[in-house]
C-alpha positions as CSV (number, residue, x, y, z in Angstrom):
1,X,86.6,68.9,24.1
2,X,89.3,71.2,24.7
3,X,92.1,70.8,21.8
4,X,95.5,71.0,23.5
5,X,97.7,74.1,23.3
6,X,100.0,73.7,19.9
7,X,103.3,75.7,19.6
8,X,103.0,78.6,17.1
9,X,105.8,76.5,14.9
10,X,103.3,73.7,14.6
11,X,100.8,75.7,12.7
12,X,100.6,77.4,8.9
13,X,99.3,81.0,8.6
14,X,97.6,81.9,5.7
15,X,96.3,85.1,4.0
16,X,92.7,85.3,4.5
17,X,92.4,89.4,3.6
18,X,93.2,92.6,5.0
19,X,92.0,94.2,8.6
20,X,89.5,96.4,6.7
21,X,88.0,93.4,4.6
22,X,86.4,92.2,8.1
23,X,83.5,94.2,9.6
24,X,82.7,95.2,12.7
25,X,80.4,92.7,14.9
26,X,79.9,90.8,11.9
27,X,81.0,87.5,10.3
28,X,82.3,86.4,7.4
29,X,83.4,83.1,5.8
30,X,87.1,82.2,4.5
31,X,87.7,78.7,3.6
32,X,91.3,76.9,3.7
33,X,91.5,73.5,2.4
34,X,88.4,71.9,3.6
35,X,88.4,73.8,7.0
36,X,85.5,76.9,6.8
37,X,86.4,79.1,9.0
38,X,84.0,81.9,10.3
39,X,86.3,85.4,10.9
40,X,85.1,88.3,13.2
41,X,86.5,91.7,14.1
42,X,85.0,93.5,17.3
43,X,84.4,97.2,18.0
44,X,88.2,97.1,19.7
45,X,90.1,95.9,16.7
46,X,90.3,92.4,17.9
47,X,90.1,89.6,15.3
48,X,89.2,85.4,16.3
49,X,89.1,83.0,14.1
50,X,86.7,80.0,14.4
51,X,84.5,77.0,12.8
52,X,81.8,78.1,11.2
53,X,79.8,75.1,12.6
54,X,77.2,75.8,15.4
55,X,77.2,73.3,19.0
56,X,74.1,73.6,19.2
57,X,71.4,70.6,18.2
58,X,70.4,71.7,15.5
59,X,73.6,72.1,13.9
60,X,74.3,75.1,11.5
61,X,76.8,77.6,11.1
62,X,78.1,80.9,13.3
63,X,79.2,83.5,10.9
64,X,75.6,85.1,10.5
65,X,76.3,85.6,14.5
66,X,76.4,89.5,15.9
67,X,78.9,89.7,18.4
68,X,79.1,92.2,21.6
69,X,82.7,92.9,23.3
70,X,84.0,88.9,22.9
71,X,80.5,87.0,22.8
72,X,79.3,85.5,19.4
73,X,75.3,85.0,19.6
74,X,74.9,81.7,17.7
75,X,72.3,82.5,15.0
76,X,70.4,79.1,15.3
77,X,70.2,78.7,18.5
78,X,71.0,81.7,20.5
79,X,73.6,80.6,22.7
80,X,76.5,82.9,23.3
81,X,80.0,81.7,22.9
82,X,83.9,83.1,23.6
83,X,85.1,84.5,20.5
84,X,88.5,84.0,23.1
85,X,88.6,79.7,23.7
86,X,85.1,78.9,21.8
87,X,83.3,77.7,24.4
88,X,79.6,78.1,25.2
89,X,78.8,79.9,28.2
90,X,76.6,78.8,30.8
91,X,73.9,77.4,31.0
92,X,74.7,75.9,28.0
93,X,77.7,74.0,27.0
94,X,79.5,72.9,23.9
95,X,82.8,73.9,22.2
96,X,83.7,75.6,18.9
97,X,87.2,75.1,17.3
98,X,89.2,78.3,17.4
99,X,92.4,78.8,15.1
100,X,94.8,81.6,16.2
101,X,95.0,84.9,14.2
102,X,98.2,86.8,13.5
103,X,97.7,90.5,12.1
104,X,101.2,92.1,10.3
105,X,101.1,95.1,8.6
106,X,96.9,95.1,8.4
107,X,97.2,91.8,7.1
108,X,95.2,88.7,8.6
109,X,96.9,85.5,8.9
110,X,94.7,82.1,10.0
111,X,97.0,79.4,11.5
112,X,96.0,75.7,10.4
113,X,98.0,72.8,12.0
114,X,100.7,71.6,9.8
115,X,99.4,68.1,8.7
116,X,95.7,70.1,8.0
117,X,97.2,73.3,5.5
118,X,99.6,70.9,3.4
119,X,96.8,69.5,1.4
120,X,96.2,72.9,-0.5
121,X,98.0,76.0,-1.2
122,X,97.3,79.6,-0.4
């Protein structure tokens, strides 16, 4: 399921480290609250945000993933999914929850919705 578009105003950003505390191709594992959230840089710079839950059957998690241009190989079951929207790509299907990403001055920023980030504090 597709989570409906969200104006920027409705989400929280929070500090989850600096542009060169992410490697390349890699994952790596912030948590906010009770949300754990798997973060991954490409070869281009590019940083996406997601959950660190695999869709695949078996369950899991994502952030031991390698990813190539904006395709995240899940580690447990090999499907590749959109770093972009989370979804699986054919022939599979399934959906990953994406949060958007804001970088400012090499700092990395994860949005939460509102209502999710007010249980904790940064």
């Amino acid at each position: 399921m597709i989570e409906p578009m969200m104006n920027k105003n409705e989400y929280t950003y929070y500090l989850v480290g600096n542009v060169d505390d992410f490697t390349e191709r890699l994952g790596r594992v912030v948590r906010l609250g009770n949300e754990e959230i798997a973060i991954f840089k490409t070869t281009d710079g590019r940083i996406y945000a997601l959950e660190n839950k695999s869709p695949g059957p078996r369950g899991g998690t994502i952030a031991e993933g390698i990813i190539s241009g904006d395709v995240l190989f899940d580690p447990i079951c090999d499907w590749k999914i959109s770093l972009t929207d989370g979804q699986v790509l054919d022939p599979d299907t399934g959906q990953v929850r994406t949060y958007p990403v804001q970088v400012h001055v090499e700092e990395v920023r994860v949005g939460l919705l509102k209502n999710v980030g007010e249980t904790f504090h940064e």
